[in-house]
C-alpha positions in Angstrom: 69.4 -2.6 -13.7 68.4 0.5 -11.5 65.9 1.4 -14.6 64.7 -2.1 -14.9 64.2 -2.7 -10.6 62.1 1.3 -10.9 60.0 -0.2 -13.5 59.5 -3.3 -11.6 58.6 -1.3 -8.5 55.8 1.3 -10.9 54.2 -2.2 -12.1 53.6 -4.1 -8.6 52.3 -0.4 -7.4 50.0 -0.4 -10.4 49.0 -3.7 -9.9 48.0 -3.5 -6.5 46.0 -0.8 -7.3 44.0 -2.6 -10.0 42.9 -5.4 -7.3 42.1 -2.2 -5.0 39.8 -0.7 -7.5 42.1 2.3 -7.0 43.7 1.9 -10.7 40.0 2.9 -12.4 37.9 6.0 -13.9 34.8 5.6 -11.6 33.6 7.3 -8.4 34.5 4.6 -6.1 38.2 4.4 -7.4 38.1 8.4 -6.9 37.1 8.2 -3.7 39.2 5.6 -2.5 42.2 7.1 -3.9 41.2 9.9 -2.3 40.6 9.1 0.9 44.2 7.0 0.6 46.5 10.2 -0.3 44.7 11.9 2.7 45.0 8.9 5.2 48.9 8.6 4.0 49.4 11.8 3.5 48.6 12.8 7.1 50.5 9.6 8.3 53.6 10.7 6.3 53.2 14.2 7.6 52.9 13.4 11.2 56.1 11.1 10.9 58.2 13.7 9.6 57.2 16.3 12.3 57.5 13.3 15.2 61.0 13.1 13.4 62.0 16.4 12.6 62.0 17.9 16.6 64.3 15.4 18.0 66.7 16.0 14.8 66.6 19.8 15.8 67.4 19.2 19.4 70.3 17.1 18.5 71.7 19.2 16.2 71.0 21.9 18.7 68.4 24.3 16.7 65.3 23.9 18.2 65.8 26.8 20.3 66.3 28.8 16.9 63.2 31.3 16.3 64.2 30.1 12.8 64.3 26.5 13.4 60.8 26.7 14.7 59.4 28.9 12.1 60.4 25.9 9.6 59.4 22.8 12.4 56.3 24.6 12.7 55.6 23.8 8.9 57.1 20.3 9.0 54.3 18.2 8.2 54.2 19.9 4.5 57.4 17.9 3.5 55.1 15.0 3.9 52.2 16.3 2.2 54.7 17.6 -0.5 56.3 13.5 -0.9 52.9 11.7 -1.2 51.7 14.6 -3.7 54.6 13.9 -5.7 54.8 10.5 -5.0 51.1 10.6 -6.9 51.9 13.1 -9.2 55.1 10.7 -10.8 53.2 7.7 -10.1 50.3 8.8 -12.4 52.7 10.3 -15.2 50.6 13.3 -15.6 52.0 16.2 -13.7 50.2 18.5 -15.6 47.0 17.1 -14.5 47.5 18.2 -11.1 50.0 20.1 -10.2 48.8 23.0 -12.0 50.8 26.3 -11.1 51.0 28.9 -13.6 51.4 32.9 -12.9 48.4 34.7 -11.7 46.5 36.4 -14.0 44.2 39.4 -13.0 41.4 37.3 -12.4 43.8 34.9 -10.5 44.6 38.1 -8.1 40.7 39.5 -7.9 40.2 35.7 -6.3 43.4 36.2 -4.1 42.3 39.3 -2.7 38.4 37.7 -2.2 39.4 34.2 -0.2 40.7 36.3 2.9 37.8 38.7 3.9 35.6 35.7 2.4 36.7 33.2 4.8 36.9 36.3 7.8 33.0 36.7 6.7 32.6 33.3 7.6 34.2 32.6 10.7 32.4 35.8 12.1 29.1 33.9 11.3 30.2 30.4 11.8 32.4 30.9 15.7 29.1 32.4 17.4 26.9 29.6 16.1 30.3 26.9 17.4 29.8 28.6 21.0 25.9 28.8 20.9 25.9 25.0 20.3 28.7 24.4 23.1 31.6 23.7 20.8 35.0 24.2 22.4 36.8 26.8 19.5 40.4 27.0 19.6 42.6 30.0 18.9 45.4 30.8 16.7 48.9 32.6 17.7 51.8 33.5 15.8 52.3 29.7 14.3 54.0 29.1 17.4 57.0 31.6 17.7 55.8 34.6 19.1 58.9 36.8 18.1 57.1 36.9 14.8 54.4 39.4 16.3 57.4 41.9 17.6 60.3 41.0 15.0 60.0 42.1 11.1 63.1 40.4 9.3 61.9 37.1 11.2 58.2 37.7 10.1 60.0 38.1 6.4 61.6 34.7 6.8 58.1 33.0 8.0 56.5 34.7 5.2 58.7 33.3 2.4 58.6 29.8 4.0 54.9 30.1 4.4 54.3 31.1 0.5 56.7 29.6 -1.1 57.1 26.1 0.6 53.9 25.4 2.7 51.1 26.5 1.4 51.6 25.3 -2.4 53.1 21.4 -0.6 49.7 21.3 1.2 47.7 22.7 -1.9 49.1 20.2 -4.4 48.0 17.2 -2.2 44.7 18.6 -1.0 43.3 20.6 -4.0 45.8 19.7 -6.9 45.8 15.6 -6.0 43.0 15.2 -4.6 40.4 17.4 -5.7 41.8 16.8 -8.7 41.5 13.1 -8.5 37.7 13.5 -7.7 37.1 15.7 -10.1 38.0 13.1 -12.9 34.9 10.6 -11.8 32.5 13.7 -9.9 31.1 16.9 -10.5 31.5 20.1 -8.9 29.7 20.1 -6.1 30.4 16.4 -4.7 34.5 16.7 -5.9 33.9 20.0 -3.5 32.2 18.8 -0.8 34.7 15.5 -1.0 37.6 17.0 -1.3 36.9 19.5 2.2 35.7 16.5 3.8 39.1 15.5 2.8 40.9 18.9 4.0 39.2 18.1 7.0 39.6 14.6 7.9 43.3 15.3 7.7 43.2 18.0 10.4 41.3 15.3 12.9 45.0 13.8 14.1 46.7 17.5 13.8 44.0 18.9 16.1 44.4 16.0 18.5 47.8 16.0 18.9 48.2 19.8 19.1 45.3 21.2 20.9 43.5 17.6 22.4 39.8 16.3 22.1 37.8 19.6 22.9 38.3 21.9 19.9 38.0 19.0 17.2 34.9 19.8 16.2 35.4 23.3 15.6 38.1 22.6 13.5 36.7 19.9 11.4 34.3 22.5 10.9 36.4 25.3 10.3 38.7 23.4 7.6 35.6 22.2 5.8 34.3 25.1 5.0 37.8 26.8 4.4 38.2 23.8 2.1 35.4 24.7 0.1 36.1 27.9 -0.6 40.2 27.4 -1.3 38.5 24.5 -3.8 36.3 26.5 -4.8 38.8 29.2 -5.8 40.8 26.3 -7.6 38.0 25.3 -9.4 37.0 28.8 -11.0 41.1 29.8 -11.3 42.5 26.0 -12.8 45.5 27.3 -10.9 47.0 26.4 -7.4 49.2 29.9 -6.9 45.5 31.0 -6.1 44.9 29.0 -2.8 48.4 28.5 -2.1 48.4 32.5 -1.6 44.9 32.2 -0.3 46.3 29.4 2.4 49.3 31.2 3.6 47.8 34.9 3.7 45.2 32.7 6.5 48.1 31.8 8.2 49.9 34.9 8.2 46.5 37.1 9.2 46.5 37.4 12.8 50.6 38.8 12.7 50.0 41.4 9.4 46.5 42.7 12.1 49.2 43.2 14.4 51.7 45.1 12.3 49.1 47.3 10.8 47.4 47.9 14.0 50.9 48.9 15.3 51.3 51.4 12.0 48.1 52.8 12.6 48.8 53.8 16.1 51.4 55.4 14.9 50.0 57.5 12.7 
């Protein structure tokens, strides 16, 4: 019966999204799908973290460098449920969730992404501030112990590559770009799938940082959307972002430590 009521479930699902126009091979199912996963996705995300902190403060843990380290990185468990939910949904987890070792061209685009992206944001900030556009800034993911406390940096770090990144990589670049790329070409899956990226961080921007640096993120997530689907374009493999993604995150706190070893010297 359990079989019968899961099949039951798959077929309404399907059907709904024949009458959607989210069922077909064309670029108007792409993008709808598309634009559905991202709109869900960041709806699913946002409930889990909205759920998640109250949870912690019952059970007491919030307080927990820890804890926040792993709250911090909530919303991933719902990008990683809607990915999946897609993923099983479609029967065709090899189409998208595509993680494989790195090979060595795999690593030379590993090692590229970060000064890449650092190239960028050195050209794109000043040209944000010239036009007036309010930029935002970045601290240690929101515990600070990270910057002065190595075993707890070794924890983010693990959490950071081995959950977070690849959940938000499989939705964003494995789903969805993928998705796209079944009804576009390069360039517009590209430039889709960062709009995308982008769209998603809209509601994370607003709720974290308010109206004024919106814009700066939109703008900085497009781009960084490009070039982490760019990377998954030319690589056909998500450990390449994914370590792209959370090597981003973890930037500003490995400066620190190897400015600190440096002084040392």
């Amino acid at each position: 019966m359990g079989s019968l009521a899961v099949s039951s479930d798959m077929s309404t699902i399907r059907s709904l999204g024949d009458r959607l126009g989210a069922s077909g091979d064309g670029p108007y199912a792409a993008v709808l799908v598309a634009l559905g996963l991202t709109v869900v996705g960041t709806v699913v995300a946002i409930t889990v973290a909205i759920v998640a902190w109250p949870v912690a403060g019952l059970l007491g843990v919030s307080d927990s460098a820890a804890a926040r380290i792993l709250l911090n990185k909530n919303v991933q468990i719902g990008f990683l449920i809607v990915a999946v939910g897609y993923v099983v949904y479609r029967g065709a987890p090899g189409r998208y969730a595509r993680f494989r070792r790195p090979t060595i061209r795999d690593a030379i685009w590993i090692a590229a992404i970060f000064p890449l992206l650092k190239a960028v944001a050195f050209v794109v900030g000043p040209v944000l501030e010239f036009l007036g556009v309010v930029t935002h800034t970045s601290g240690s993911e929101g515990v600070p112990e990270l910057a002065t406390q190595p075993a707890l940096l070794l924890f983010a770090l693990a959490v950071w590559f081995l959950f977070a990144a690849p959940a938000e990589e499989l939705l964003f670049r494995g789903v969805v770009q993928g998705r796209l790329r079944e009804a576009f070409d390069v360039v517009p899956a590209l430039v889709l799938a960062a709009g995308c990226f982008a769209l998603m961080h809209v509601p994370m921007a607003l709720l974290s940082e308010g109206m004024g640096p919106v814009l700066a993120v939109v703008a900085e997530t497009f781009v960084g959307g490009l070039v982490f689907g760019l990377a998954y374009e030319r690589t056909g493999n998500l450990v390449v972002p994914s370590v792209a993604h959370a090597t981003l995150w973890a930037g500003g706190i490995v400066e620190h430590y190897l400015s600190v070893l440096t002084a040392g010297l």
